[in-house]
N, C-alpha and C positions, 0 to 999 in steps of 0.2 A: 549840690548834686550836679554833677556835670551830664550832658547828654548830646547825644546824636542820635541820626536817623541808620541804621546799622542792616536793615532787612525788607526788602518790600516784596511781598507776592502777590503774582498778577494773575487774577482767573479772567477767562472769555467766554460769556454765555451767548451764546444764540438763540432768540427767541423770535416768535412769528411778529410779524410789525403788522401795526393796525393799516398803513397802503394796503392800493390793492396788489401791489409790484410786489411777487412771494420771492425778490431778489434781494427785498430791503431788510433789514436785519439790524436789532436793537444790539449794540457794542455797550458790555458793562465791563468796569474793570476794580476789580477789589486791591483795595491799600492797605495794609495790616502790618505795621511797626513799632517793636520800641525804641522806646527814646534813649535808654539806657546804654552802657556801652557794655561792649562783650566781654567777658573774660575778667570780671572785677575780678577783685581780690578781696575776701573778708574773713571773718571767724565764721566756725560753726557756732548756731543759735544769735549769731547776729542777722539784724533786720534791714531788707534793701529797697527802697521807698520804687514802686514800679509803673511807670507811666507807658499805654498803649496808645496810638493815633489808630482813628479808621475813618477810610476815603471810600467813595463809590464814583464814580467817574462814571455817565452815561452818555450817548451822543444823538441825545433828544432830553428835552423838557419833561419828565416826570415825577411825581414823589417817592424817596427812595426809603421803605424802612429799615429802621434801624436792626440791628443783630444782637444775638444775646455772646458775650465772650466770656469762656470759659479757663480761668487759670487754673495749671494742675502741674505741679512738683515731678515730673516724669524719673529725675535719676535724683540722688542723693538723700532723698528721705526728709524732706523741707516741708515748709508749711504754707501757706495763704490766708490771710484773713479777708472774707469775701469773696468764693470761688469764682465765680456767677458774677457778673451786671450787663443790663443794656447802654448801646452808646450808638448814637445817630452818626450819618458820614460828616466828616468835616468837627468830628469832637473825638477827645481822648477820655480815656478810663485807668483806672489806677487800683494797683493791689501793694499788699505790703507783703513780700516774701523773705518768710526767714529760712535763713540754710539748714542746711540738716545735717546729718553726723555719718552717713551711709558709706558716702562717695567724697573724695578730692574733687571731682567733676559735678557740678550741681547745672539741670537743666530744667527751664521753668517753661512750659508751652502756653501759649495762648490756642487756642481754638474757638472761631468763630462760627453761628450757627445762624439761618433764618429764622421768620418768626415761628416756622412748621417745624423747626426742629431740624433741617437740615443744613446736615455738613457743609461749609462755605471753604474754610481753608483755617490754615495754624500757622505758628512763626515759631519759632523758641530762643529763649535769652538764655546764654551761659554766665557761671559763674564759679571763682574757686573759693571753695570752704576750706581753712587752714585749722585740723583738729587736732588736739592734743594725744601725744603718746601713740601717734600715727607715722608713718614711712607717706608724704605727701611728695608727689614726683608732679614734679616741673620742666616742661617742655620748650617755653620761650623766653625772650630775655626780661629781664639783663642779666641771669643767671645762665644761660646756655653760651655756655664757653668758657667757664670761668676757669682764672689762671691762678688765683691767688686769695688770703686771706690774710688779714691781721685786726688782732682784738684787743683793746685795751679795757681789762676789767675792771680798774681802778676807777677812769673817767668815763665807763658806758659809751663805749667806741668803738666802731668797726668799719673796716673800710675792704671790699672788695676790687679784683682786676679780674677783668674780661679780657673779650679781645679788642685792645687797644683802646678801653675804656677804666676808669676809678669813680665808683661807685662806695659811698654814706650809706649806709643803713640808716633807714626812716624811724620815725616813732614805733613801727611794728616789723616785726624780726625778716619778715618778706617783704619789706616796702625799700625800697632801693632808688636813692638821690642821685644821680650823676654829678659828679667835682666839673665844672666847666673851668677852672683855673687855667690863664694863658699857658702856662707852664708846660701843660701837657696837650700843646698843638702839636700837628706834623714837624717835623720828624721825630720829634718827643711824646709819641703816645706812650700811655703806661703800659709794663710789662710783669713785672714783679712785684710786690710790696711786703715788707717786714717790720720790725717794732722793735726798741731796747728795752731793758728794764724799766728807762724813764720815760714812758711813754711817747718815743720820738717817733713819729713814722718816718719809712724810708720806701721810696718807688724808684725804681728805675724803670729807663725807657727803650724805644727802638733806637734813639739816635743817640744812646752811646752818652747818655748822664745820670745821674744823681739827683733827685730832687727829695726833701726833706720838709717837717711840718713841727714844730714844738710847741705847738697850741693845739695839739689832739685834731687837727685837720681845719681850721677856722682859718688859714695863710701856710702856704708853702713860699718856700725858695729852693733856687738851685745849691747844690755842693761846689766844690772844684770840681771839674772835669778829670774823671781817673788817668784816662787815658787821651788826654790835648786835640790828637789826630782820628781817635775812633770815632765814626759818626754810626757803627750801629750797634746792635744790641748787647749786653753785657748780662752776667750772672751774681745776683747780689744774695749776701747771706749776714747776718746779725748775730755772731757768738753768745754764748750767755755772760762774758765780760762788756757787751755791750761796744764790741770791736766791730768795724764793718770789712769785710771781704769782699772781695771783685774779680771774679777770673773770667776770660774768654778766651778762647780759641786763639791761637800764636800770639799771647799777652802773657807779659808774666804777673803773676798774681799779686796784686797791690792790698793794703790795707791801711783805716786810718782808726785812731784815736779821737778824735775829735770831731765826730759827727759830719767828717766828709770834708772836712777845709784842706787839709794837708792828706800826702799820700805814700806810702813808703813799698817797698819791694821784699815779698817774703823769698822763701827761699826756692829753690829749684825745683824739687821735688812737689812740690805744690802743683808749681804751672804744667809739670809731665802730666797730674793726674786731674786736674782743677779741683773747686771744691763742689762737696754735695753737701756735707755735714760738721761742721767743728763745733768743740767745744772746748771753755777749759776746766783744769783739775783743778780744785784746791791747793793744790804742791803747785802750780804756777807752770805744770805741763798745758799743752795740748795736745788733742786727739782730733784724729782729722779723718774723714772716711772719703776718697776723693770719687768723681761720674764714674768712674769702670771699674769692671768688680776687683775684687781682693787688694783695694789698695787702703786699707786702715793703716795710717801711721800715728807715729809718736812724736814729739819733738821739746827738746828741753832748754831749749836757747828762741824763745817766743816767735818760731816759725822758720826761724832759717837754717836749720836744718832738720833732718828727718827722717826716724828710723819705723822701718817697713815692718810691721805688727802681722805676724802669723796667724792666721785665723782658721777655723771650721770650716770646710770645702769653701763655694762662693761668693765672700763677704758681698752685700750689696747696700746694707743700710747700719747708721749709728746711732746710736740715744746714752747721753749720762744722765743716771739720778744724782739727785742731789749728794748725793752719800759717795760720788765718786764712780759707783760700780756702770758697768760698761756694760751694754748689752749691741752686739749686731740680729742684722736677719739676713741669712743664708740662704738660697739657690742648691737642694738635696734631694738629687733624682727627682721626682715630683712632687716634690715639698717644698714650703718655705718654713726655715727652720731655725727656731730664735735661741741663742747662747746668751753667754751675760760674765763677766770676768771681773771679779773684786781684787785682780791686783795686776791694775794698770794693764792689761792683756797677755801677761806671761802665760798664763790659761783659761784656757773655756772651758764653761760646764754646760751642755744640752738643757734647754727649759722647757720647750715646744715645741709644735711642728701643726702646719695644717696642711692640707692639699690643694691649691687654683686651680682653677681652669684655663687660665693664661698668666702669662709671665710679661711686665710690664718695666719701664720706669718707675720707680718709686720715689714718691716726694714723700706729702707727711703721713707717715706710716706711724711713729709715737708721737698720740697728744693723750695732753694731760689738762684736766678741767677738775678744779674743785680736789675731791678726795681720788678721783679716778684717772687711770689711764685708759684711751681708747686705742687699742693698735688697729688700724686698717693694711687689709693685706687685700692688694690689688688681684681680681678675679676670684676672689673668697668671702669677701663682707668686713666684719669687724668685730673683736675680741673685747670683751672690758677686765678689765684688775686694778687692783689695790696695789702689787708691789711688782707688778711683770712679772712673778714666778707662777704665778696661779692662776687661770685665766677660766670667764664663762664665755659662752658665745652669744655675741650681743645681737648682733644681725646675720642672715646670709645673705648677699648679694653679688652673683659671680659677675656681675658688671659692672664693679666696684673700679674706681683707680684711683681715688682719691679722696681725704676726708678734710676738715673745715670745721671751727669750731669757732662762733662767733663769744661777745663778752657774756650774752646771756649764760651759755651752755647749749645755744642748740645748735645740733650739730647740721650740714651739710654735706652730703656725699654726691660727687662727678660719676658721671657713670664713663662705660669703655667709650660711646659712640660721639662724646663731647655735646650733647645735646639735651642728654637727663641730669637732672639735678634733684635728689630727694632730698627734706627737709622730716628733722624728728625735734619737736618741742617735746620735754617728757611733763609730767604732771606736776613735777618737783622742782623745775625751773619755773619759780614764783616772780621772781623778777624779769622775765622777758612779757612782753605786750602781747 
């Protein structure tokens, strides 16, 4: 159990002094703290072992009684075994509190009383209770700001980017390790992180590298450097052939084969529009949806060159199923509006449509977990389906901009203002802690 002193409050009584001097005045000062720290982190119906201090401080010689303190579960719906006990100055007292299922925010008060039954003063210790098939929203780090995610479900891996931090997922699905690895000093903080089929990680940084892990995150190394003379930040992307991509701004778009050693030059049409999204066909095409809208292309000679794919008003995002078929999301008067094309994009067919509240960049907007797809649509919430043509509404959230899905299956959502983070364990994700 770790512990600090986290709270102390001070009362000042005045009381007549036995002098005859009615100028002289007994100074009492009450101490009431736990020891615990603020803001754990636990399960609901877990148990938090809870140690109080209490002081009286006088500035005369006399015997100070003891108080009765009272613990009481004020917000989340928790428990106490032991409401009630006495504790002399200069000794602690102790309750065991377990969380309750009410509230994400769990507040435990102490309140101290004299022997007469009167009110002396209270402290309160927080705590967050993490409950199952809940929307639990998180206000501080290392989750407020996050940039990035990637999971590996095979080896129970997940690794998080903030701002200019790479963060391990702990034994429990909100417990988060910081990576201290030299690798990602200044001017190489992390920025991006992605994953291949083979469980490689790949981060890139502010200053313009590559750095890579093939032991599920236990030892990174650097890549070659994409770009020799770049020293700041780049845009990285992991096709589903397990090809790496690298576009920036006045660069022309490199990629390699080989997990970042060698680097080679796609074609022109790439670095006009950089990349947001590639994938490839089965036919040995690709399909590329590049940062600005309506730029979905094709390309049948492995990137170097590329034909400009007509799409449903303002393409803005891409996703292939496995099966080949192509679905984008659209920008349609005040909707966003999802198509989907089984032949190579010759045509679209309309699948859906919902309404935001604002219109954003869009990162991962199709993930897929297990038998589901989750589509998050920025200033709307999140959609789930079985095959993207049929869709229920999973959540609302108009301050949605982005979604995350670690190996367990549970999901994380960024909110607009980069400082909320909601967390959903559902009941059927048996394998997360």
């Amino acid at each position: 159990m770790k512990f600090r002193i986290f709270s102390i409050v001070f009362i000042l009584i005045t009381a007549v002094s036995c002098t005859q001097d009615p100028a002289v005045t007994v100074l009492e000062r009450y101490d009431l703290s736990f020891s615990n720290f603020q803001g754990n982190r636990l399960q609901e119906g877990e148990q938090m072992d809870v140690l109080l201090w209490f002081n009286v401080f006088v500035n005369e010689s006399a015997p100070v009684d003891s108080v009765m303190v009272v613990f009481e579960p004020v917000m989340g719906g928790g428990a106490v075994s032991g409401p009630s006990v006495y504790v002399s100055s200069g000794k602690s007292c102790s309750t065991i509190w377990t969380m309750g299922s009410e509230s994400f925010t769990q507040i435990l008060r102490a309140s101290a009383y004299d022997l007469s039954g009167t009110f002396i003063t209270s402290v309160d210790l927080t705590a967050c209770a993490f409950r199952e098939s809940q929307w639990d929203k998180v206000t501080d780090s290392p989750e407020k700001g996050i940039m990035g995610m990637a999971a590996d479900t095979v080896n129970d891996v997940t690794f998080m980017v903030t701002v200019n931090k790479l963060y391990r997922q702990g034994p429990r699905y909100y417990i988060w390790e910081e990576v201290t690895d030299p690798l990602f000093q200044a001017p190489d903080y992390p920025r991006e992180i992605e994953i291949d089929r083979s469980g490689v990680f790949y981060v890139s940084t502010w200053g313009g590298n590559i750095i890579r892990s093939t032991d599920h995150g236990k030892s990174w190394q650097a890549c070659t450097k994409p770009w020799p003379d770049r020293s700041h930040y780049l845009n990285l992307h992991v096709s589903n052939d397990d090809r790496l991509w690298i576009s920036a701004a006045d660069e022309t778009v490199r990629y390699s084969d080989d997990g970042g050693t060698t680097w080679h030059n796609a074609g022109s049409a790439m670095t006009q529009h950089g990349v947001a999204d590639i994938f490839r066909l089965s036919n040995g095409s690709l399909a590329m949806h590049g940062q600005d809208c309506c730029s979905l292309m094709m390309s049948d000679d492995d990137g170097q060159t590329w034909t400009k794919i007509t799409t449903p008003d303002y393409s803005q995002k891409l996703y292939l199923k496995d099966d080949d078929e192509i679905f984008i999301c659209a920008d349609v008067g005040l909707t966003e509006t999802i198509y989907s094309s089984k032949d190579m994009g010759a045509t679209f067919g309309y699948v859906h449509d919902v309404g935001p509240s604002f219109r954003t960049a869009m990162d991962n907007i199709f993930s897929k977990w297990g038998n589901f797809y989750y589509v998050a649509i920025p200033g709307y919430g999140i959609m789930k389906s079985v095959d993207l043509h049929e869709y229920e509404t999973f959540w609302i959230n108009d301050d949605l901009v982005n979604l995350f899905i670690d190996h367990n299956g549970v999901l994380m959502v960024k909110g607009y203002d980069y400082q909320s983070v909601w967390y959903l364990k559902e009941s059927s994700q048996v394998n997360s802690n």
